[in-house]
Structure formats: structure tokens, C-alpha cells
N, C-alpha and C positions, 0 to 999 in steps of 0.2 A: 864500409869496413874493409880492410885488405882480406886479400884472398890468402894473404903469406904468414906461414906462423911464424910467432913473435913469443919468446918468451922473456920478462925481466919482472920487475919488482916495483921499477916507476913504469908513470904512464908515458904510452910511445908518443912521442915530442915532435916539431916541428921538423926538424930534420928528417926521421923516418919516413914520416909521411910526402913529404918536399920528395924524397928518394923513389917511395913508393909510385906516384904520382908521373915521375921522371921513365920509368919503367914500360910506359907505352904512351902514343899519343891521346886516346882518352881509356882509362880504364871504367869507365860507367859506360849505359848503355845512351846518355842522350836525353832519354823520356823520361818524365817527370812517376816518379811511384807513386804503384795504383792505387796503393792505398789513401796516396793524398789524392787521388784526382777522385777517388768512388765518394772519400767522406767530405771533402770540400766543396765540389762545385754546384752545391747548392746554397752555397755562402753569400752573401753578399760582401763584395769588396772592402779592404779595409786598408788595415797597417798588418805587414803581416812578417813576423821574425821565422827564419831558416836556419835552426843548428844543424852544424854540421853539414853546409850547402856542397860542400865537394865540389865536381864541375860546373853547376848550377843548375843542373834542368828540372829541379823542382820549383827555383826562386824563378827563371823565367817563365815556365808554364803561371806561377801566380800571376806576376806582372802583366803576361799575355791576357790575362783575366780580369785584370783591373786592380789589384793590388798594389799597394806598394810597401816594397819589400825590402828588407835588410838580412842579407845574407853571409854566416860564419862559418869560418874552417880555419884549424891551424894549418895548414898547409898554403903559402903565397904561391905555389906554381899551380892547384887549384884553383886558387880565387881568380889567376890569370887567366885561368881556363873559364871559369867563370862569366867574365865580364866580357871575354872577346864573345861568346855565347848571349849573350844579353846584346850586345853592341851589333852582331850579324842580322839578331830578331828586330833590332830598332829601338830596343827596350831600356837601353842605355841606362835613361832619365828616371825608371821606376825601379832601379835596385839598387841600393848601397850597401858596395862588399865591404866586410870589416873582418880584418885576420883577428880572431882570438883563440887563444888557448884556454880552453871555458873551466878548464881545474885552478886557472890567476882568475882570468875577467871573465868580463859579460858587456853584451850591446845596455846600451841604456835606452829606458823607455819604455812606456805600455802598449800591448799590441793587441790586434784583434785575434789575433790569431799566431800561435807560436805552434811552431811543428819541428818533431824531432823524429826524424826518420832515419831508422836503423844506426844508433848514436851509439856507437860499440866499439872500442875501443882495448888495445891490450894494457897489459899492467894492473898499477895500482891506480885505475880510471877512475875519478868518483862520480863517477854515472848517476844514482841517486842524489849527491848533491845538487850537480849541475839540473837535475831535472828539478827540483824543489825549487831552484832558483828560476828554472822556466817559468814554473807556475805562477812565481811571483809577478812576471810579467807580463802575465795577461790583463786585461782590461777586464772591468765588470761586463758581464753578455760574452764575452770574446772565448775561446774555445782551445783549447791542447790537445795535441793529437801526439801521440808516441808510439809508432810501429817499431817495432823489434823483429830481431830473431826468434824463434821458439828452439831450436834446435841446428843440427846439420844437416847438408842436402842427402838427397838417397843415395847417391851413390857415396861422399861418404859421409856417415851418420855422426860420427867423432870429432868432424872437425872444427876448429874452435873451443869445444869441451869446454875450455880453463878458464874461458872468459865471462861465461854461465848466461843462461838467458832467461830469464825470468816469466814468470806467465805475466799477462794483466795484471791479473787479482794480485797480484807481488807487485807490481810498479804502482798501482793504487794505494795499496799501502805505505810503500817506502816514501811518497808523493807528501804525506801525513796533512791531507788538507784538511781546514777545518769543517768540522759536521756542520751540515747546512747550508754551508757558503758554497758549495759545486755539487753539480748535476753530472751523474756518469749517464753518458747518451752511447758507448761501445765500449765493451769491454771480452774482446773474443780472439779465437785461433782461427789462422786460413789457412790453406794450401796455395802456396805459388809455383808457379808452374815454371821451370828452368829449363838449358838449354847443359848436360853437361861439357865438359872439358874435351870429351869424346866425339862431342856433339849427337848424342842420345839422348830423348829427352828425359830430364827427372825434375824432383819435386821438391819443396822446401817448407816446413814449417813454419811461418810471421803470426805474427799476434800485433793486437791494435786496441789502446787506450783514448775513445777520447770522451774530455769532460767539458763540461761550459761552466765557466765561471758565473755567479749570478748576483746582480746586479745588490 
């Protein structure tokens, strides 16, 4: 998610992000989030889908894993970033990047594992959709995992406000899976530990949903 407020009425499109992304040479930090490396690497490898892969360092930490992945982002100066990331680690041959703007399409296919990590977006993003349509994609056994924001950082608490961040128990809902057909194996708030602007350390509110689809 950009650091830069955004305000409009549609969701921020290919081009903002293309811009945003243009803005420095990598805006992520590189490392794959914790959240996916605490609740995954006790997985065993599969097929695994990456919304909203940004630079990549989620979709190659999987690969590096044994996974093979297919990784999304509207943004093409991303996904370029992406693959030379994939291509440095050797990893070329286990990830295929797909530009989608996930409020049109979506990757086709069932996956062991689909992961949406901090999928936030400004505007009129249909967030709940596109995650409905995740879960469609998991395979029987295979598992969704959805971290978010829970809020702003401490130093400042407001920002983002308008975009709304939802607890778990709200993304489960909105998710409207059927009773019986999935297992919620996480459904909680953490504290992440940030580096401010200042470079003073502070702190951030995530939350993390994940369920297994069952067989």
C-alpha cells in the first residue's frame, strides 16, 4: 500500500501505482512479510497465488521454498521489479508474474495456497470482492491467509483513516464462506514493529486471517 494519500471516488489504477513505484528505486523493504513466513513455512509446498505481489519478495521467498507461484499486481514497473528479483535469486522458472487489476480479472486456477498480504488500496477498491473471489481459488486442504492493516502507525495514528481497516472477525464475515466447508486456524491482532520516517522506532497495528479450505 502507498505511503502517499490518495483521495478519489474510483480505485487508484495502473498508472498511480506505475508512478508511485517510479518514485524510488525499490519502495518495499525486499523481505518477504512476517506474517507469511510465521504462518506458512510449516506448509508444505504447492501452487501458490500472490495478490498484490508488489516487488516480489513474498512470491520469491515462496519459490525459494519450493513453491510455485504466480504472482499479481496492477502496477508493470512492479512486476519488473519483481522478476529481475526472482531472476537474481535463480528462481526465474517458479514464478509467473501476471499484471491484473483484480477489481476486471483474476489469475485463473486453483491454488494451494493464496495469500493477500496487506491488499489496500485507495478509492472505490472492492477489497471484499476481490477477497471472495480469492477464496474461490483455493483448492480443497489449501489455505488463505489475509494480513491487513488494523490501523495507523504511532507516530501518526490517522493515517490512511478513509480507507478503513477492518479487524479479522470483519474480513471473515465479508469472506461469507460456507458453514462447514472452512476451518479458521487464525484469526488475531499483532503489533509490528516499524522504523519511523524520523528514523525513531515505532509501532503498527496488522491483523491476520487465515483459514483452510477442507476437503
Amino acid at each position: 500500500m502507498s505511503e502517499r494519500h490518495h483521495h478519489q471516488d474510483h480505485p487508484a489504477g495502473e498508472e498511480f501505482w506505475d508512478a508511485r513505484y517510479r518514485e524510488s528505486n525499490r519502495i518495499w523493504s525486499g523481505r518477504a512479510n512476517e506474517v507469511l513466513v510465521r504462518e506458512v513455512s510449516d506448509l508444505a509446498p504447492g501452487r501458490a497465488l500472490d495478490l498484490g505481489c508488489g516487488e516480489g519478495a513474498d512470491a520469491v521467498w515462496l519459490a525459494r521454498r519450493g513453491w510455485h507461484v504466480t504472482g499479481t499486481d496492477i502496477s508493470r514497473v512492479a512486476l519488473e521489479r519483481a522478476a529481475e528479483h526472482a531472476a537474481d535469486a535463480g528462481l526465474a522458472d517458479r514464478v509467473d508474474w501476471q499484471r491484473h487489476d483484480l477489481a476486471e480479472s483474476f489469475p485463473d486456477g486453483e491454488f494451494d495456497l493464496v495469500c493477500a498480504c496487506f491488499l489496500h488500496s485507495y478509492g472505490d477498491f472492492p477489497r471484499e470482492r476481490i477477497l471472495r473471489t480469492a477464496a474461490g481459488a483455493v483448492a480443497p486442504g489449501g489455505i488463505l491467509l489475509i494480513a491487513g492493516h488494523a490501523g495507523g502507525p504511532s507516530w501518526d495514528p490517522d493515517k490512511h483513516a478513509e480507507i478503513g481497516f477492518p479487524t479479522p472477525e470483519q474480513v471473515l464475515a465479508q469472506l461469507e464462506l460456507p458453514e462447514g466447508g472452512w476451518e479458521v486456524l487464525l484469526a488475531a491482532e499483532h503489533v509490528q514493529a516499524l522504523t519511523a520516517p524520523d528514523g525513531r522506532p515505532g509501532t503498527r497495528p496488522d491483523n491476520a486471517l487465515k483459514v483452510r479450505r477442507l476437503a
